[in-house]
Z-matrix of the N, CA and C atoms (Angstrom, degrees):
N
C 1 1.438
C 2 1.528 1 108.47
N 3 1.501 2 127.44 1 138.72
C 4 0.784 3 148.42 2 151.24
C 5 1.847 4 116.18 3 -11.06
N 6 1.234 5 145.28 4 125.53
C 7 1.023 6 137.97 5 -143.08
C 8 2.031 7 77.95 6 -94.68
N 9 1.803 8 89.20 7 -79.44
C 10 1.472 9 102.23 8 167.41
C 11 1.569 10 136.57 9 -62.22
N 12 1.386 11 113.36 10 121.76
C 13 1.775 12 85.99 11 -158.91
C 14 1.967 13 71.98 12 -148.73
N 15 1.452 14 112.98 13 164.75
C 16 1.909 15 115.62 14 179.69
C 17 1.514 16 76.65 15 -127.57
N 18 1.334 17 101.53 16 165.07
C 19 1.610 18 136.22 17 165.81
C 20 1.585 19 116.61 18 -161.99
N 21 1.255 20 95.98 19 121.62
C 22 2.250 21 97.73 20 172.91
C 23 1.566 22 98.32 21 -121.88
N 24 0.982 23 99.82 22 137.31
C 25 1.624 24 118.64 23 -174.91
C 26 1.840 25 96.76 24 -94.32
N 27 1.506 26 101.96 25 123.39
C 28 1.279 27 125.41 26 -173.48
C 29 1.819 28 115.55 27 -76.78
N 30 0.806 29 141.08 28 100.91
C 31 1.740 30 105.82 29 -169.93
C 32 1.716 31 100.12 30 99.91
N 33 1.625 32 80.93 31 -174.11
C 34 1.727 33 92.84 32 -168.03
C 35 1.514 34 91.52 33 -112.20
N 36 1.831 35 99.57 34 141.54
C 37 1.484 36 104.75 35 163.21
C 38 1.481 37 128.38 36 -30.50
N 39 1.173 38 134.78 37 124.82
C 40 1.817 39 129.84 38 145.58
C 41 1.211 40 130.64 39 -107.75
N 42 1.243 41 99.33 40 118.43
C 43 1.459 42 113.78 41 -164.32
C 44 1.566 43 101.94 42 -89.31
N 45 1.375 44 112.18 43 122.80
C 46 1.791 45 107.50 44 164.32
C 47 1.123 46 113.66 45 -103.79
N 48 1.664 47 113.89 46 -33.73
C 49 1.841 48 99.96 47 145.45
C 50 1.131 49 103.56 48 -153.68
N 51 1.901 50 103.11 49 -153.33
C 52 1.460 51 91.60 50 -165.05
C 53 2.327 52 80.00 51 -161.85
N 54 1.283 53 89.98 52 111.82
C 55 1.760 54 118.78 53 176.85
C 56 1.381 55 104.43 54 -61.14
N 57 1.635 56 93.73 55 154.87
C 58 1.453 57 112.07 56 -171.10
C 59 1.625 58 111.12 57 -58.38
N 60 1.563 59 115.68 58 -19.39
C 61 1.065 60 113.20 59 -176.42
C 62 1.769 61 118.83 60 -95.68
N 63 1.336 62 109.42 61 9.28
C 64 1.073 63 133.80 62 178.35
C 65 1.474 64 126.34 63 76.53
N 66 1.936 65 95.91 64 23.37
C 67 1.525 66 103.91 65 -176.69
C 68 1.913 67 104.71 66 -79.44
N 69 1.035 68 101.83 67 156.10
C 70 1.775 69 106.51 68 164.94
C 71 1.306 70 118.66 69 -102.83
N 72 1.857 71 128.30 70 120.21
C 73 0.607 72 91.25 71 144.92
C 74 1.695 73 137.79 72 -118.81
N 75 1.388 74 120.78 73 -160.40
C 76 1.550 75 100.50 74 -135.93
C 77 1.486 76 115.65 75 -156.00
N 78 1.629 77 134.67 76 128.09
C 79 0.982 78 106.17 77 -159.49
C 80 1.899 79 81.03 78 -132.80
N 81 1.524 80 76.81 79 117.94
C 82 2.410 81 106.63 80 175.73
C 83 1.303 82 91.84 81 -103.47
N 84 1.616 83 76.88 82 170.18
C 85 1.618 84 94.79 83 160.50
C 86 1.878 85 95.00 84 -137.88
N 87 1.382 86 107.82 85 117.56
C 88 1.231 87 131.80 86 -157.03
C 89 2.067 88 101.64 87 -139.44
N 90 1.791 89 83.62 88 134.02
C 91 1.498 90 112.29 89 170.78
C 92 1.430 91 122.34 90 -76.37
N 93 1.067 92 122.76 91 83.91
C 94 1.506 93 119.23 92 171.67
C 95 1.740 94 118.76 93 -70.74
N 96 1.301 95 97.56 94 111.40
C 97 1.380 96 108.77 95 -178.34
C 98 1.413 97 129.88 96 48.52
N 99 1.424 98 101.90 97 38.32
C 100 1.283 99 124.89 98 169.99
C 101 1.548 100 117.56 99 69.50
N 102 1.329 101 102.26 100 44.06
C 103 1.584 102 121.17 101 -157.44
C 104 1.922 103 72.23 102 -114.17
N 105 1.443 104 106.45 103 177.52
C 106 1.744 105 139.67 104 159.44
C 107 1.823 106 95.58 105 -51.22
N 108 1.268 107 110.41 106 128.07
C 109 1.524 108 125.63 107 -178.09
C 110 1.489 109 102.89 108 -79.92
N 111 1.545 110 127.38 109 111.71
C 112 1.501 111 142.84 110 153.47
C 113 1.459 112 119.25 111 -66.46
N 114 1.231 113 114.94 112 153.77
C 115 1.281 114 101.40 113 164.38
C 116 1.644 115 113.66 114 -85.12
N 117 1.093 116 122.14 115 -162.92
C 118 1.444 117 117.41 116 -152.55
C 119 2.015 118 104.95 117 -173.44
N 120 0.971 119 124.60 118 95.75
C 121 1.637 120 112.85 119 141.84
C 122 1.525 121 131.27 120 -86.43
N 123 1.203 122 93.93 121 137.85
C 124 1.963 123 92.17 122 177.08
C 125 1.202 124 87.74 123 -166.07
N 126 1.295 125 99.73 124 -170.38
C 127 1.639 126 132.70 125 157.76
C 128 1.118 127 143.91 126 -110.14
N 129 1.054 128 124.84 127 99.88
C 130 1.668 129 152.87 128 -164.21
C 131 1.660 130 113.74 129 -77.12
N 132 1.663 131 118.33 130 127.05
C 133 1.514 132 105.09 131 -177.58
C 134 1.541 133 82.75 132 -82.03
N 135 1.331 134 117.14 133 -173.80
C 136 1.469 135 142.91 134 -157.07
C 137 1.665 136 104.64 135 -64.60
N 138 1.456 137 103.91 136 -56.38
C 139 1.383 138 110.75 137 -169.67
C 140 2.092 139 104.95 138 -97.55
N 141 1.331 140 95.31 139 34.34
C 142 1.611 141 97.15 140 -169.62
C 143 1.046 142 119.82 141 28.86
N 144 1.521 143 150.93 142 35.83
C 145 1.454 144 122.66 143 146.20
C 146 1.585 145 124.30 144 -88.39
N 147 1.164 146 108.91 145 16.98
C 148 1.444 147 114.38 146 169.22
C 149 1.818 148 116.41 147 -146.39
N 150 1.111 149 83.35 148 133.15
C 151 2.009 150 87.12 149 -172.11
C 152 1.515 151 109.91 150 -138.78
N 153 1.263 152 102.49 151 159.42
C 154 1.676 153 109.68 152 -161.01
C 155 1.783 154 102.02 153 -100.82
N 156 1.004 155 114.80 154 171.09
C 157 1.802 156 121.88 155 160.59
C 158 1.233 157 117.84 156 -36.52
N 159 1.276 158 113.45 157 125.25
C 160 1.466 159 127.67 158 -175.97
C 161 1.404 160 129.48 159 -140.81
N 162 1.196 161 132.48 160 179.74
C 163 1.509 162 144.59 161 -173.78
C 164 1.524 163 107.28 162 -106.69
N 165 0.980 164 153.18 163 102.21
C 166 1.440 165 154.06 164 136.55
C 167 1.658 166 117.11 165 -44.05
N 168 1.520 167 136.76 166 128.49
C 169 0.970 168 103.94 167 153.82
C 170 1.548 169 93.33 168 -136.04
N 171 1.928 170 110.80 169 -178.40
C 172 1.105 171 95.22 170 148.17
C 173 1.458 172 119.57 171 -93.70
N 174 1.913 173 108.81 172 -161.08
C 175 1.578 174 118.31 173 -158.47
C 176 2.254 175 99.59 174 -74.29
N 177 1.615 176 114.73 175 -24.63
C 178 1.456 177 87.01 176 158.31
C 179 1.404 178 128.04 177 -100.09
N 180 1.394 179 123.74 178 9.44
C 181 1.305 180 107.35 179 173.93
C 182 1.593 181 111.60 180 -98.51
N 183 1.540 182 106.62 181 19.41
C 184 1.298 183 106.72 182 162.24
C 185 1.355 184 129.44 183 -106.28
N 186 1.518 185 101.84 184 -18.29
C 187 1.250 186 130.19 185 154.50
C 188 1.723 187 118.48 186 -54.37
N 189 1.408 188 111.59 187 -53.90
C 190 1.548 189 113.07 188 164.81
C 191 1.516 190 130.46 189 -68.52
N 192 1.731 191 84.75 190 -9.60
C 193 1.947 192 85.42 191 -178.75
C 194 1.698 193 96.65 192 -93.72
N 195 1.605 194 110.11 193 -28.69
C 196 1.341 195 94.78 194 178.22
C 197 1.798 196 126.03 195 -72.32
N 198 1.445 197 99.13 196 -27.61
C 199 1.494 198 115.41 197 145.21
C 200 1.628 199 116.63 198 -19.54
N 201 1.215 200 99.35 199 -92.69
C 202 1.473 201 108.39 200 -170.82
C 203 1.383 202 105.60 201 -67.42
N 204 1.121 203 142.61 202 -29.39
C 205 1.580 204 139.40 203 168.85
C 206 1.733 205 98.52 204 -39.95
N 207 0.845 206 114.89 205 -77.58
C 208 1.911 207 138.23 206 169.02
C 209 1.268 208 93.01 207 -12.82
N 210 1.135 209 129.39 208 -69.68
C 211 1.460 210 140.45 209 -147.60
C 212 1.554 211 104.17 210 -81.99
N 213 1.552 212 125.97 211 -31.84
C 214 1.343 213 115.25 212 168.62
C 215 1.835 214 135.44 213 -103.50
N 216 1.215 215 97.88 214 153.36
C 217 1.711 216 93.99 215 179.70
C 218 1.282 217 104.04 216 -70.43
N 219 1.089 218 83.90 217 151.10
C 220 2.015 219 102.16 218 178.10
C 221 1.548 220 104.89 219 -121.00
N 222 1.232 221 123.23 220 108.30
C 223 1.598 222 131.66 221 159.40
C 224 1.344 223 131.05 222 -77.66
């Protein structure tokens, strides 16, 4: 990974939760390096300057994940 890399978070934070260690995690829609803004899940420390491994997508493969979410039971 890129040592130097920018990101601006588009929109307002969403939190789907928030860990014992008080990280969030979180689903933006965020500009990586001044590229077209994706959406994005990860995990965010509190004051966001540090975040964990995440999912990028764009606006239809979130659309197809919300798709198939729909379509299955959740236990």
């Amino acid at each position: 990974m890129a040592e130097n890399f920018s990101y601006n978070f588009e929109g307002e934070h969403n939190v789907i939760s928030k860990g014992s260690g008080g990280w969030l995690l979180e689903l933006n829609k965020i500009s990586w390096n001044g590229r077209p803004a994706k959406y994005d899940i990860r995990s965010w420390s509190e004051d966001h300057q540090k975040m964990g491994k995440g999912v990028t997508l764009t606006a239809e493969e979130l659309l197809k994940l919300k798709e198939l979410l729909n379509t299955i039971e959740i236990s």
